[in-house]
Chimera marker file (.cmm) of the C-alpha trace (Angstrom):
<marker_set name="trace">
<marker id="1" x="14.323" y="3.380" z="-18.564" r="1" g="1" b="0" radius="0.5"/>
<marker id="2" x="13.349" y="4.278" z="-14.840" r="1" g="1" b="0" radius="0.5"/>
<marker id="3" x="13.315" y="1.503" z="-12.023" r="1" g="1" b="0" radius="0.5"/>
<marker id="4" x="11.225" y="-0.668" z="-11.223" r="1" g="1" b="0" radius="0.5"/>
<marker id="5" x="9.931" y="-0.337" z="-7.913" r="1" g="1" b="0" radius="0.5"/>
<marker id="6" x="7.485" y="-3.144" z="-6.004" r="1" g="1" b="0" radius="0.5"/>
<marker id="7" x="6.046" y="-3.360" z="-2.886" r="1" g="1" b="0" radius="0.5"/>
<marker id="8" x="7.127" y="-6.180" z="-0.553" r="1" g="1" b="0" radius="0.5"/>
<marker id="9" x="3.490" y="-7.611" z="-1.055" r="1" g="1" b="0" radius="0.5"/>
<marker id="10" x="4.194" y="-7.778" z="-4.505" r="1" g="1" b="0" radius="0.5"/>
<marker id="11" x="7.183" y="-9.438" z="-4.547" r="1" g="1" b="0" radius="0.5"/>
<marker id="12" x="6.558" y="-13.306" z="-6.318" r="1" g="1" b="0" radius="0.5"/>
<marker id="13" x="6.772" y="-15.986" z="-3.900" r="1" g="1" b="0" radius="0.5"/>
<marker id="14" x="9.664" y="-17.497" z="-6.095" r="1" g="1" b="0" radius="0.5"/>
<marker id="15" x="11.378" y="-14.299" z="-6.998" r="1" g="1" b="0" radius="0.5"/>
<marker id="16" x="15.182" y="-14.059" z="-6.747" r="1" g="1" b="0" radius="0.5"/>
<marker id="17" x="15.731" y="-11.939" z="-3.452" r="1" g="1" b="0" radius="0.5"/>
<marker id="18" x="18.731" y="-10.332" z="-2.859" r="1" g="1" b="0" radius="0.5"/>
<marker id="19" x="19.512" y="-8.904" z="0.409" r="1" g="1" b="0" radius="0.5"/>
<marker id="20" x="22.071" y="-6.283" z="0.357" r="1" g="1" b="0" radius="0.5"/>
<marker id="21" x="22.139" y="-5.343" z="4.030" r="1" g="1" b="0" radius="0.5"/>
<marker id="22" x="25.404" y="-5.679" z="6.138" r="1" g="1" b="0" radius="0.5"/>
<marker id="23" x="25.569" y="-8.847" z="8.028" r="1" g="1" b="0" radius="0.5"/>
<marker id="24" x="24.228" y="-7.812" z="11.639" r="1" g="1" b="0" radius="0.5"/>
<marker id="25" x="21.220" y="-6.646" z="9.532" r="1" g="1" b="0" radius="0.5"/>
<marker id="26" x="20.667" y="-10.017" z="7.709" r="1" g="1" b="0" radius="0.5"/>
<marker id="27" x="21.505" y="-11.501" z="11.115" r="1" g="1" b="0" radius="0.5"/>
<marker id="28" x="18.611" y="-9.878" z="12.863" r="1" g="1" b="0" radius="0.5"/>
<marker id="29" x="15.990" y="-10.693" z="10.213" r="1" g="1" b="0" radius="0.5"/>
<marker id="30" x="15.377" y="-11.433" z="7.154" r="1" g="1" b="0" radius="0.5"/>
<marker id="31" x="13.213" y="-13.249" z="4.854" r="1" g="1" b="0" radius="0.5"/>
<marker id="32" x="13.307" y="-16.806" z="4.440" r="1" g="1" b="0" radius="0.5"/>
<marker id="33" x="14.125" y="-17.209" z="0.421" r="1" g="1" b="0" radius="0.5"/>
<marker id="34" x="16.320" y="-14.373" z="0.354" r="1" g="1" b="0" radius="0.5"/>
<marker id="35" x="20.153" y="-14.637" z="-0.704" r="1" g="1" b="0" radius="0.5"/>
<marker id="36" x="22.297" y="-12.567" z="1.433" r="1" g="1" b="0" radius="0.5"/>
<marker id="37" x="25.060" y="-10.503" z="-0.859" r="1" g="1" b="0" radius="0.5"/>
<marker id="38" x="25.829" y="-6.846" z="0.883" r="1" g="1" b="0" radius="0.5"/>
<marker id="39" x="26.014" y="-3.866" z="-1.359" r="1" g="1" b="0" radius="0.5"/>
<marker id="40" x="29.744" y="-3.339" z="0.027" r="1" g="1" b="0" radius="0.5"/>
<marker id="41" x="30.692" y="-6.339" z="-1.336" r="1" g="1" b="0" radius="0.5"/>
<marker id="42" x="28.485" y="-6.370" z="-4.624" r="1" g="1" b="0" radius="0.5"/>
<marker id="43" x="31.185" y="-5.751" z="-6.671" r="1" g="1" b="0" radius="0.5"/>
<marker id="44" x="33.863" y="-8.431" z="-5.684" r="1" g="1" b="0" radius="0.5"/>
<marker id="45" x="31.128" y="-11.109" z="-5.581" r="1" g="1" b="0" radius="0.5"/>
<marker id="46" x="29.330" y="-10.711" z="-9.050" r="1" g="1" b="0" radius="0.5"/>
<marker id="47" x="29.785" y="-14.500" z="-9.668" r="1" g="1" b="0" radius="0.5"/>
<marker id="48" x="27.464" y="-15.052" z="-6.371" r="1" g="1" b="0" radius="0.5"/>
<marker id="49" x="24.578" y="-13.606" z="-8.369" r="1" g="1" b="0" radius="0.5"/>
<marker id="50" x="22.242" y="-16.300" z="-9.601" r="1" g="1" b="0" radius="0.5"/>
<marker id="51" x="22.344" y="-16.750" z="-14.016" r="1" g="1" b="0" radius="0.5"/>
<marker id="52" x="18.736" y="-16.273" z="-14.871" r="1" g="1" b="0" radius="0.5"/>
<marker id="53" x="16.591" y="-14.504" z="-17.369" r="1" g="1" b="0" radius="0.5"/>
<marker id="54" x="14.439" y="-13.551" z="-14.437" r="1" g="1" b="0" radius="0.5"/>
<marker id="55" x="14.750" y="-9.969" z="-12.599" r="1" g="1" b="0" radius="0.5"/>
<marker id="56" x="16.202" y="-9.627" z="-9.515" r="1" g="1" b="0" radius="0.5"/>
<marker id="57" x="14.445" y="-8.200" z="-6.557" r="1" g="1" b="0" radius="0.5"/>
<marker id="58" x="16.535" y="-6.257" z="-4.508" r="1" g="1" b="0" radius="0.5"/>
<marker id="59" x="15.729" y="-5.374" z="-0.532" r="1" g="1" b="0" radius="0.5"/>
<marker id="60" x="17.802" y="-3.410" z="2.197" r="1" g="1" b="0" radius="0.5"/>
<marker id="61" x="16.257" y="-2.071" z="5.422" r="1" g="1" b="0" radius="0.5"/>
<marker id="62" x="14.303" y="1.163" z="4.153" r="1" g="1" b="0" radius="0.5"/>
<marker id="63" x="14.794" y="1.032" z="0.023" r="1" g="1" b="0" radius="0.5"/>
<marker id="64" x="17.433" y="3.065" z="-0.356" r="1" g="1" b="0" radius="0.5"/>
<marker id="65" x="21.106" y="0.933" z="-0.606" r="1" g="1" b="0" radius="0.5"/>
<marker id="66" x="18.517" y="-1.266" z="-2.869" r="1" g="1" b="0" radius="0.5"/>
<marker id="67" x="17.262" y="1.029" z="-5.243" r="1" g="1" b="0" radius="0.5"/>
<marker id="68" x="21.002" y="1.890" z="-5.684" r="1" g="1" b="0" radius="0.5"/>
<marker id="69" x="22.226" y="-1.687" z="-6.354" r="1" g="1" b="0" radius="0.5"/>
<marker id="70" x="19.356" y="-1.926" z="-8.676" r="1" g="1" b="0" radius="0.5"/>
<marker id="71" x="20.050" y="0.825" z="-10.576" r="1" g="1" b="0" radius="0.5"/>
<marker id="72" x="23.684" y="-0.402" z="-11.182" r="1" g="1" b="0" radius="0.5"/>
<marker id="73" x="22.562" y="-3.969" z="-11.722" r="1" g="1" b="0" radius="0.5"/>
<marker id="74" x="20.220" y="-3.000" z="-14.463" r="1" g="1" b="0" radius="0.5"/>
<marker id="75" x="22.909" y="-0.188" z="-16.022" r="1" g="1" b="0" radius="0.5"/>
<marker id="76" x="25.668" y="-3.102" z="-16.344" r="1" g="1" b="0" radius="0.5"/>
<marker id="77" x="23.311" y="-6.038" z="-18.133" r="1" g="1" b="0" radius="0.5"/>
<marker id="78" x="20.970" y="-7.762" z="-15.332" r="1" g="1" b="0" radius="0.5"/>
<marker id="79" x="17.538" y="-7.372" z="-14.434" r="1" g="1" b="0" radius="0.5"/>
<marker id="80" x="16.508" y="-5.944" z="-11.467" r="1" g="1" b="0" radius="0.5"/>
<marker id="81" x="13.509" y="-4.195" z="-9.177" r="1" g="1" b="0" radius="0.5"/>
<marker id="82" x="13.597" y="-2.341" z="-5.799" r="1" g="1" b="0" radius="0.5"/>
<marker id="83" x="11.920" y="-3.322" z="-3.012" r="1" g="1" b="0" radius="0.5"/>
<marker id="84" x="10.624" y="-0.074" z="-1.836" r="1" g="1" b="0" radius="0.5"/>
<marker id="85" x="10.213" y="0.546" z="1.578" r="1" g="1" b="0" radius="0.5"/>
<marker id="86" x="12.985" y="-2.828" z="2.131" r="1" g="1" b="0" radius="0.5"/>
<marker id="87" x="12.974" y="-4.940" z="5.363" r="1" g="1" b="0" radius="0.5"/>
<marker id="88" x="11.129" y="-2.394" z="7.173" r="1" g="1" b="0" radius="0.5"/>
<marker id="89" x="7.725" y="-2.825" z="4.872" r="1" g="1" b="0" radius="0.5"/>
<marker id="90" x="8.474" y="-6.253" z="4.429" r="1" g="1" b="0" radius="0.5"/>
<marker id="91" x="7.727" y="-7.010" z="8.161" r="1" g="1" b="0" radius="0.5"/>
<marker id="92" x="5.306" y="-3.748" z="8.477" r="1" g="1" b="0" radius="0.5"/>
<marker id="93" x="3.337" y="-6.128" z="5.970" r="1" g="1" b="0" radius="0.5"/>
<marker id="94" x="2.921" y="-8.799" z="7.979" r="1" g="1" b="0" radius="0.5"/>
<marker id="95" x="5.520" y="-11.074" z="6.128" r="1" g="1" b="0" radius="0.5"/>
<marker id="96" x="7.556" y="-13.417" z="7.790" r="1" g="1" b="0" radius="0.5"/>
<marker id="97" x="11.239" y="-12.798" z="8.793" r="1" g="1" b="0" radius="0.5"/>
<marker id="98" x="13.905" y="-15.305" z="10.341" r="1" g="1" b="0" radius="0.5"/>
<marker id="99" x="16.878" y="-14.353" z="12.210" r="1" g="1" b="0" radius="0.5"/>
<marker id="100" x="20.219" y="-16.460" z="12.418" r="1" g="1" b="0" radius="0.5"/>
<marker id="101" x="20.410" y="-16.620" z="15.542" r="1" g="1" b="0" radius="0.5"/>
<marker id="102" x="18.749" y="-17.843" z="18.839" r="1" g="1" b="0" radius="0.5"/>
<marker id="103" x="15.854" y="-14.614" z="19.500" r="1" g="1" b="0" radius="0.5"/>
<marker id="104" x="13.601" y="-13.917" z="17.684" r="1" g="1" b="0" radius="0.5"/>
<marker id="105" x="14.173" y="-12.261" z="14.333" r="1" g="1" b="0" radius="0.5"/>
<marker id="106" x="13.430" y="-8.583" z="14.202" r="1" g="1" b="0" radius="0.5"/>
<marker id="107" x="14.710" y="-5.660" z="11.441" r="1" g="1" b="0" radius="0.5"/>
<marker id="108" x="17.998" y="-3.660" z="12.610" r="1" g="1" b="0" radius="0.5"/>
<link id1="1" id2="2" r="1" g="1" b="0" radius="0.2"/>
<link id1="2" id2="3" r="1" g="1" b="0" radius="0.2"/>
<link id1="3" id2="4" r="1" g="1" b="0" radius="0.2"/>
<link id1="4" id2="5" r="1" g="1" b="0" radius="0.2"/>
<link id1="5" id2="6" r="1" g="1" b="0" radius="0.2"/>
<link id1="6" id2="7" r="1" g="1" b="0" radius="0.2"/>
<link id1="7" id2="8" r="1" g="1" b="0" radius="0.2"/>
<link id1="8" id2="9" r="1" g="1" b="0" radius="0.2"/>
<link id1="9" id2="10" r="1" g="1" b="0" radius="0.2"/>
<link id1="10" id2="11" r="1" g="1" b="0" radius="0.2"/>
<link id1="11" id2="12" r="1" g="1" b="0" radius="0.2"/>
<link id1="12" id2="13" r="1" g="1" b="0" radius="0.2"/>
<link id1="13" id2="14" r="1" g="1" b="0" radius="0.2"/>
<link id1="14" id2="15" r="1" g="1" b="0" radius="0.2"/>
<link id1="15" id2="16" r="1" g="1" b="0" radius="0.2"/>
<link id1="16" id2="17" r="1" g="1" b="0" radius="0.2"/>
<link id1="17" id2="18" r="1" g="1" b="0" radius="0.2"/>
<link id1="18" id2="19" r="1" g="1" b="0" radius="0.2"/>
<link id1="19" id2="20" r="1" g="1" b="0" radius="0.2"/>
<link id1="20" id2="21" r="1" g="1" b="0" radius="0.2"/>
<link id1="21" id2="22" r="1" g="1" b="0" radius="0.2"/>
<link id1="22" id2="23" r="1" g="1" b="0" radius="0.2"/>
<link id1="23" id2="24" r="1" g="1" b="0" radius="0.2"/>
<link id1="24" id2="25" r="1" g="1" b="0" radius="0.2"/>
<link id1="25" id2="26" r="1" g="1" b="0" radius="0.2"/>
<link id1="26" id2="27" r="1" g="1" b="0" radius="0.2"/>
<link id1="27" id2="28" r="1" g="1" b="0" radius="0.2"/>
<link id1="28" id2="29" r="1" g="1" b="0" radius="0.2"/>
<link id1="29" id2="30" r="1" g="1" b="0" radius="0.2"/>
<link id1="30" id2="31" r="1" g="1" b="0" radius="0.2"/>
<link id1="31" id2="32" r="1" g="1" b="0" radius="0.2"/>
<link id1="32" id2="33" r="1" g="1" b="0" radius="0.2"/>
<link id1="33" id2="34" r="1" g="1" b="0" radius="0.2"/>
<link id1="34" id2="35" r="1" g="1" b="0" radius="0.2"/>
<link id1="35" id2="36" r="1" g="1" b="0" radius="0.2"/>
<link id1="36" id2="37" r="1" g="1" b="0" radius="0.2"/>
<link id1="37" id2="38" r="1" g="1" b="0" radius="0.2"/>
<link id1="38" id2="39" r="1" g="1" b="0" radius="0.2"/>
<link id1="39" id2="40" r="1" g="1" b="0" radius="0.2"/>
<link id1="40" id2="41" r="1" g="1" b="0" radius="0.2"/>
<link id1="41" id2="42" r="1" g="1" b="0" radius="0.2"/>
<link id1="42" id2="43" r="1" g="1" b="0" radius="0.2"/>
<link id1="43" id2="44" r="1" g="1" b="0" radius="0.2"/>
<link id1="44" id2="45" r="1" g="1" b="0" radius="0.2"/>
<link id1="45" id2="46" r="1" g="1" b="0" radius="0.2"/>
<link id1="46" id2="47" r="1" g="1" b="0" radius="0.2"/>
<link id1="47" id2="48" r="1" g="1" b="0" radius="0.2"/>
<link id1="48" id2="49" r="1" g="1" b="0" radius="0.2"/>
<link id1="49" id2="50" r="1" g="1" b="0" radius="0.2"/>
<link id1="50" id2="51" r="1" g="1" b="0" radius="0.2"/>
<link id1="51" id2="52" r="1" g="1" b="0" radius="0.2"/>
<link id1="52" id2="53" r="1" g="1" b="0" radius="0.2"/>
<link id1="53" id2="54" r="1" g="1" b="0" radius="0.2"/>
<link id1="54" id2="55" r="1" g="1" b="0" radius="0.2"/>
<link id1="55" id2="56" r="1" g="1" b="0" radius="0.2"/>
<link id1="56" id2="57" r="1" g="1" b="0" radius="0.2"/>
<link id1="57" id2="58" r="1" g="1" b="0" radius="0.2"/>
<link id1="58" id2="59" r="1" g="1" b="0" radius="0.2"/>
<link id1="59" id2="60" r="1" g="1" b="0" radius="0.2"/>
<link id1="60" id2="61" r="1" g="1" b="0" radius="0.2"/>
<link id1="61" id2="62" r="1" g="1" b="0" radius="0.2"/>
<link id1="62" id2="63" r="1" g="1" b="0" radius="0.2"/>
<link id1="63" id2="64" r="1" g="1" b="0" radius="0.2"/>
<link id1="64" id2="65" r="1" g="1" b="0" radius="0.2"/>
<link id1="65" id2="66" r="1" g="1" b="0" radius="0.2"/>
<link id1="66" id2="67" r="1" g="1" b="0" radius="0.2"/>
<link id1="67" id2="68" r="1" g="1" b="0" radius="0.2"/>
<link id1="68" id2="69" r="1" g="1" b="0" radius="0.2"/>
<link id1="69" id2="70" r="1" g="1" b="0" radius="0.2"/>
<link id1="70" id2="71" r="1" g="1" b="0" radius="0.2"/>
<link id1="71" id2="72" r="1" g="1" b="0" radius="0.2"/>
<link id1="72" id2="73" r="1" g="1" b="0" radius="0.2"/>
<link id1="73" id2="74" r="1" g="1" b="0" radius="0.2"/>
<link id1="74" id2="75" r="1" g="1" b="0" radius="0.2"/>
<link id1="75" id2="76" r="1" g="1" b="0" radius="0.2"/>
<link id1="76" id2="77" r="1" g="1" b="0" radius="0.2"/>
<link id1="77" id2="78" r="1" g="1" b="0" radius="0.2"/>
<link id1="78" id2="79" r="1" g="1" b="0" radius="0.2"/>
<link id1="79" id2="80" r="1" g="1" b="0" radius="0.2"/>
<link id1="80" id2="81" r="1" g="1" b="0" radius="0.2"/>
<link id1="81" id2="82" r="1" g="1" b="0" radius="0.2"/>
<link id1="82" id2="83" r="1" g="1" b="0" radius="0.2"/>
<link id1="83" id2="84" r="1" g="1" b="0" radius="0.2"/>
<link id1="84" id2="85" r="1" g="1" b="0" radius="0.2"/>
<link id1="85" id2="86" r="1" g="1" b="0" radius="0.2"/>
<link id1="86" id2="87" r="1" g="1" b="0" radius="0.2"/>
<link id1="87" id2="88" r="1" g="1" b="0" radius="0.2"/>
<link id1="88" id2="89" r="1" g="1" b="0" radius="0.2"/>
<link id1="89" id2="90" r="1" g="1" b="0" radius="0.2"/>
<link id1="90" id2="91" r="1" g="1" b="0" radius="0.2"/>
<link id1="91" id2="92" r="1" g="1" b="0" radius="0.2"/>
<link id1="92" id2="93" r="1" g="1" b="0" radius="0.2"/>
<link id1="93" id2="94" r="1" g="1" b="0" radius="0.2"/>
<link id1="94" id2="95" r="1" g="1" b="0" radius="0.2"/>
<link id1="95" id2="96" r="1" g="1" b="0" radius="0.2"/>
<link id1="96" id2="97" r="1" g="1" b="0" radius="0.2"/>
<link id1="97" id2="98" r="1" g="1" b="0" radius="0.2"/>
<link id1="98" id2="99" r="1" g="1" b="0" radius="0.2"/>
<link id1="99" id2="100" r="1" g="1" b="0" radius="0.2"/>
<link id1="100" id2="101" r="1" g="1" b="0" radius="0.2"/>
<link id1="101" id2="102" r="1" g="1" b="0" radius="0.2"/>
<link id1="102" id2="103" r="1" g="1" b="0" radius="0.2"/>
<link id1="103" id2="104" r="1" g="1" b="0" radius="0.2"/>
<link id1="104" id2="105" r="1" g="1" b="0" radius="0.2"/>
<link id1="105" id2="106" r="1" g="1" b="0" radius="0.2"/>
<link id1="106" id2="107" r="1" g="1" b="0" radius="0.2"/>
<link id1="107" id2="108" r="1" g="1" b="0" radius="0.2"/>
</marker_set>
């Protein structure tokens, strides 16, 4: 089966968004619902992964580090799409980022 791939835009407003940037990436922006779980520490923090029947929509900065986590979510029993084109479309598109800290949020 090939991956699922969605456009930021299409992304459901109550989708499951997992953010596998490193953590001066989420720190600089991110989106508001997302969950924050780096793709270097995927593996040791499985049980941080929400239990749910629906997919998983997984963002980095440019798509790549999340079409990878996708691909080994869906090979080892969840459900998962790519956000294709990641943080970088997601604010190109106009939707809104937050940062955790004082400036304003922007996409490292």
């Amino acid at each position: 089966m090939d991956l699922e791939n969605v456009a930021p835009t299409a992304v459901p407003e109550d989708a499951h968004l997992l953010d596998v940037r490193e953590q001066n990436e989420w720190d600089a922006g991110h989106a508001a619902n997302a969950q924050h779980l780096p793709a270097s520490t995927l593996m040791e923090n499985l049980d941080q992964l929400p239990e749910t029947d629906d997919p998983l929509y997984i963002v980095c900065r440019s798509g790549g580090r999340s079409f990878q986590v996708a691909q080994w979510l869906n090979a080892n029993g969840f459900e998962a799409i790519n956000v294709s084109g990641g943080m970088d479309q997601w604010f190109e598109s106009g939707l809104p980022i937050e940062s955790d800290g004082d400036g304003e949020a922007f996409i490292l």
